[in-house]
N, C-alpha and C positions, 0 to 999 in steps of 0.2 A: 703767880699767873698761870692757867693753863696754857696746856700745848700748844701753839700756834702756827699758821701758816703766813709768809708774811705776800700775798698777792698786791696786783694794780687793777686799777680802773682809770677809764678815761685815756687808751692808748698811754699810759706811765705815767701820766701825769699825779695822779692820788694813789699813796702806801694804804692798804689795808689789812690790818692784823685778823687772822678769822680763824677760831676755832679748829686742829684736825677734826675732831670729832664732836660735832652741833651745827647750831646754826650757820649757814652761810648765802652772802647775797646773793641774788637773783639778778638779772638783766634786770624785772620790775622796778628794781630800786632805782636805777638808772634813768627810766624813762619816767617814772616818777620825781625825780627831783628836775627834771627839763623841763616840766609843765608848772613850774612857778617863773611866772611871767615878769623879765626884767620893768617893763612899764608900769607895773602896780607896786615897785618898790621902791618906797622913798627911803633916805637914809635916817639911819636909826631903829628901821623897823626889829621887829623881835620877832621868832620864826622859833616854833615846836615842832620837833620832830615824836610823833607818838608810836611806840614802839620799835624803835631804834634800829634793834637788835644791832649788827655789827657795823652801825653807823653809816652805812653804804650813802644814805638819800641823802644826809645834813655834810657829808663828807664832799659830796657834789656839788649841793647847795654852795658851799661854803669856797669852793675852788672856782668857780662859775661869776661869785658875788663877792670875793673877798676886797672888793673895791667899792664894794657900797654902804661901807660901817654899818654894817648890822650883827643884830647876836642872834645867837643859835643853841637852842637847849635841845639836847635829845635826849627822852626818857623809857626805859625799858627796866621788867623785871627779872630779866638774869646778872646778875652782879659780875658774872664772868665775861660776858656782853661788854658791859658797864666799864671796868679795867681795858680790855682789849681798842674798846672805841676811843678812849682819852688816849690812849697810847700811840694813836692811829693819829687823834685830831696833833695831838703836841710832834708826831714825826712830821709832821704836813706842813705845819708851823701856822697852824690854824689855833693852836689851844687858847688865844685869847679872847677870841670869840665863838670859839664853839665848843663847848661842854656838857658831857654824858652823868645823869644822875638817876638813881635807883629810884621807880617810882609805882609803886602797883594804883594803878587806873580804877579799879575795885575799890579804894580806899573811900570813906564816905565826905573824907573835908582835903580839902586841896586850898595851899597856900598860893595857886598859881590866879585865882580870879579871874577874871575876862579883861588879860593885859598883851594877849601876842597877836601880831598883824597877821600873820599867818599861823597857820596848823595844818604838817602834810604829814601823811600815816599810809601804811601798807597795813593795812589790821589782816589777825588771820586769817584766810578762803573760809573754814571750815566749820562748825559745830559736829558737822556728822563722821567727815572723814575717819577712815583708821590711822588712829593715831600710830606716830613712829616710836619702834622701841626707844631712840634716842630721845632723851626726856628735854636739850637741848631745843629741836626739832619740835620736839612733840608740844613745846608750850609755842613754837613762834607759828607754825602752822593751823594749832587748832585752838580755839576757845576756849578758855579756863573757865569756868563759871562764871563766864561772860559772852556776852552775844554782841553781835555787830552792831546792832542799834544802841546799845550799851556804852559803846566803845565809839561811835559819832557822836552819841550827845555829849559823852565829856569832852570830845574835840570841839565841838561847839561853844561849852562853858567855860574852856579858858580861851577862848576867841574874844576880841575886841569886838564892838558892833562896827559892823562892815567890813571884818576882817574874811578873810578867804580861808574855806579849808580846802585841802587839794584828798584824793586820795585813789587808791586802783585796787581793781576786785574783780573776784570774777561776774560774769556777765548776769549770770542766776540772781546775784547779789541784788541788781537794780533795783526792784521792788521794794526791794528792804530801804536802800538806801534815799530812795525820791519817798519813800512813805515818813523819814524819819526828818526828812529836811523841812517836809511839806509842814509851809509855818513859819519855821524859824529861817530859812534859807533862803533866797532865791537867785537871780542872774547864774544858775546851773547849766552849767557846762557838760556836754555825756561827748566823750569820745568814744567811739568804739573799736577796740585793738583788734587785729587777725594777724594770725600768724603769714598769711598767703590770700590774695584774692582768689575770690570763688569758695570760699569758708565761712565758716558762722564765725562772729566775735566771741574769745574766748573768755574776754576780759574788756572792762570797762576804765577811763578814766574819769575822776568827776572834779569839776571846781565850781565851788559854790559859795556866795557870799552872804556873812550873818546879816539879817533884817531888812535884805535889802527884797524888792517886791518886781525887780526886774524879770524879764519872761524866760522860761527855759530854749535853751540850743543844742541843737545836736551837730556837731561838728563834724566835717569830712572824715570819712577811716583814716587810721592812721595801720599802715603794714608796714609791718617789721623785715619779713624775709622777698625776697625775691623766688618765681618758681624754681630756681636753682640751689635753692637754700641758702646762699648767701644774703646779707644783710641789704635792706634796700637804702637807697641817699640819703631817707630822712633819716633812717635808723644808725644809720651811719655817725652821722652829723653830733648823733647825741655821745652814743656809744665812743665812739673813737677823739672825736672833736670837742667833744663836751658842750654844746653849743643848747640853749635852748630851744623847747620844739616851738616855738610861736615867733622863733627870731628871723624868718624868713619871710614873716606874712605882709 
């Protein structure tokens, strides 16, 4: 196993094992697994995490829901990813339901078919970016010869019809992403993230559901920090509380 750091999330509550030197989570990951909304989950559901990397989203999911029998696959192609996140799910005592496997997304036949109720993903920000000399970094961040719209449709194609896929990106992203749903998608959800009121959204979250023909919504900002730079209630709630962001509504 590579080097590791052994960090928390969720004020102690979730061990996560993370690379010293590669990838490592983001807040994103965080506010990304709160926006899978406890009321659309019935037990049994099945739930894909695409692009895993160091298990951070399914790790949340999974501490959040571990009372609603459901499973949890998260797939990513760093194999040292891959080791670090089971290591993570089985110290949690999560490992019977949720399990990390090697899967390059590029692949042209997938044995996964249109079986999971969900599918939430952090795909890269970037195609253009400068890549990071760390090769770790450099594949979670940037597009491997693949592109975002590449990298929705497969989340779509192992989607159930009517299943939901959740995802966050940056704001530029939009386009791409309402041009790629348009169709197959609809009851879309656009949150839009600011670091601070009086700011542009830096970033977007989206939840959209397979086949279904419901109207689009733009949902109230959701702000992360206070002008003081500390964290604001809501952000809070997620972060420290572990609470879903829609459990208040």
């Amino acid at each position: 196993m590579i080097e590791y750091t052994r960090d928390y999330l969720l004020d102690k509550r979730i061990k996560i094992f993370q690379p010293v030197n590669g990838y490592r989570a983001s807040t994103d990951a965080v506010f990304l697994s709160s926006l899978l909304d406890e009321k659309n989950i019935k037990e049994g559901a099945k739930v894909l995490d695409v692009g895993s990397g160091t298990g951070a989203i399914s790790l949340c999911i999974a501490s959040r829901l571990k009372n609603k029998n459901i499973d949890i696959i998260g797939l990513d192609i760093q194999k040292d990813l891959i080791e670090l996140s089971n290591y993570s799910a089985k110290e949690n005592g999560f490992d019977e339901f949720l399990k990390y496997e090697y899967f390059d997304i590029r692949a042209k036949s997938s044995s996964f078919g249109g079986i999971f109720d969900f599918v939430i993903t952090n795909p890269p920000y970037s195609d253009h970016d400068m890549p990071s000399p760390n090769q770790s970094k450099k594949i979670a961040h940037n597009h491997q010869d693949f592109n975002l719209t590449e990298w929705i449709l497969f989340c779509l194609k192992v989607l159930k019809p009517k299943g939901y896929i959740l995802l966050i990106n940056r704001a530029e992203a939009i386009n791409e992403i309402l041009n790629t749903l348009n169709g197959k998608a609809g009851n879309i959800k656009i949150l839009p993230i600011y670091s601070k009121q009086n700011q542009v959204a830096k970033r977007v979250g989206i939840i959209a559901q397979k086949t279904s023909k419901s109207i689009t919504q733009i949902l109230p900002p959701f702000y992360t920090h206070n002008e003081d730079g500390t964290y604001t209630d809501k952000a809070e709630s997620i972060l420290r509380k572990g609470l879903g962001y829609f459990i208040n509504r």
